[in-house]
C-alpha positions as a printed NumPy array, in Angstrom:
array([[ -9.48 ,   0.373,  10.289],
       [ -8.422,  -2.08 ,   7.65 ],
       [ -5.475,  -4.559,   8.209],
       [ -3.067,  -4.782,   5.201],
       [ -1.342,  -8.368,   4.774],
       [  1.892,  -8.56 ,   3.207],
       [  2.3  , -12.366,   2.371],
       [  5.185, -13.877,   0.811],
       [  3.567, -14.214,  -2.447],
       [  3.408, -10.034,  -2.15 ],
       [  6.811, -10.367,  -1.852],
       [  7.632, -12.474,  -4.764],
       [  5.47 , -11.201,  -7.141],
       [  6.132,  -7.334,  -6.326],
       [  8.731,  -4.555,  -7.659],
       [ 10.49 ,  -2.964,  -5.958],
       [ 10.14 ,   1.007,  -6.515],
       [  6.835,   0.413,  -8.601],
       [  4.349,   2.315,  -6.208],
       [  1.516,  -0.142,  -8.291],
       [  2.867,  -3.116,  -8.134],
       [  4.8  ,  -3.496,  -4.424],
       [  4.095,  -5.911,  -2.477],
       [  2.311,  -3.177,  -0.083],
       [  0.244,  -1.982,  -3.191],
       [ -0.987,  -5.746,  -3.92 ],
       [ -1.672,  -6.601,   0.151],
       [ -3.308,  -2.726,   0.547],
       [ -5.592,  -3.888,  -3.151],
       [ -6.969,  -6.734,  -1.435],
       [ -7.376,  -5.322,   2.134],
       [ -9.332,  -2.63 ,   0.261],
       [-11.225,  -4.189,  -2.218],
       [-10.087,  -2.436,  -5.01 ],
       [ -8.624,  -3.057,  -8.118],
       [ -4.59 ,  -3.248,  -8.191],
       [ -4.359,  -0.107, -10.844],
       [ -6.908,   1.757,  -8.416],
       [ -4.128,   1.716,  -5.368],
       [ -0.289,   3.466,  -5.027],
       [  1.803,   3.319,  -2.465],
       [  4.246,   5.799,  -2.177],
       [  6.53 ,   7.546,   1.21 ],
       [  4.135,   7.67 ,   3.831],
       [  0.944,   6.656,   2.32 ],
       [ -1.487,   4.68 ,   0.976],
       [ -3.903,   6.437,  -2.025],
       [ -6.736,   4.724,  -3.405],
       [ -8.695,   5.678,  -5.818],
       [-12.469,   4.402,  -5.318],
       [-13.379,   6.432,  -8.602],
       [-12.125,   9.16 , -11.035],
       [-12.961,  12.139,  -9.227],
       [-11.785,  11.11 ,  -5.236],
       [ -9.192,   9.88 ,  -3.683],
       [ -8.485,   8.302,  -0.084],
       [ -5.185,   8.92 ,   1.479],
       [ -4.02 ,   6.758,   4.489],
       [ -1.105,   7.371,   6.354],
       [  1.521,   4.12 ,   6.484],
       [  2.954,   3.456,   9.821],
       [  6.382,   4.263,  10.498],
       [  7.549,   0.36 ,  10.708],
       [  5.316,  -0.581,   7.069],
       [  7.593,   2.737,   5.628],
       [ 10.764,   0.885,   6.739],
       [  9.599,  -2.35 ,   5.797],
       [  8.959,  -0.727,   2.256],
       [ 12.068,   1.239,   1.718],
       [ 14.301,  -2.461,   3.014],
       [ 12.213,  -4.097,   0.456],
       [ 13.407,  -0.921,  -2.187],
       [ 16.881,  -1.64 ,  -1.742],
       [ 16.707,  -4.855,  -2.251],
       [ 17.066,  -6.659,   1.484],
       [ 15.498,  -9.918,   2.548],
       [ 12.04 ,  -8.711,   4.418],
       [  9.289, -11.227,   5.665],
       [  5.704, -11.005,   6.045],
       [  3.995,  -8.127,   7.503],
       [  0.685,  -6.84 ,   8.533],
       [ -0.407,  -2.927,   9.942],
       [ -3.19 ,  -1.27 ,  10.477],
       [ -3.913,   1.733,   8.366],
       [ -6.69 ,   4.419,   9.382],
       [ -7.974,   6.857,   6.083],
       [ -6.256,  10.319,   6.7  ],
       [ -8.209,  12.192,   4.728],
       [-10.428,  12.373,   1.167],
       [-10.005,  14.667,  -1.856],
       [-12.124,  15.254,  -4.412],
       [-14.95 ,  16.724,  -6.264],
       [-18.022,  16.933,  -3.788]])
């Protein structure tokens, strides 16, 4: 179950609305060894995209989902760190 580490640099150096480039997408990137472009963040979840043909979908908890949508409307937000479990995976088999 990876951790995913929001740090303030995440913070600064993320968009708000971009599911890329948020400061989730950049902490979830690292967490997950993947490259940025290869990770979106978007409602409730977490895809990444180990290669072209699969995807793995986690499930954000309820508190990272109101963390992301303060941080969306533009309100001060601080660190955070969750745990995310994979839901499921799509793709080509």
């Amino acid at each position: 179950m990876p951790t995913i580490t929001v740090t303030q640099d995440d913070i600064a150096l993320g968009k708000p609305g971009d599911t890329k480039t948020c400061p989730v997408a950049r902490a979830a990137a690292r967490a997950l060894k993947a490259a940025p472009g290869d990770i979106s963040v978007g409602g409730f979840q977490i895809i990444h995209w180990p290669n072209p043909d699969s995807a793995e979908i986690s499930k954000l908890p309820g508190r990272a989902q109101a963390w992301i949508a303060s941080f969306d409307r533009g309100e001060s937000v601080h660190p955070i760190a969750f745990d995310i479990e994979p839901a499921n995976q799509e793709g080509e088999e």
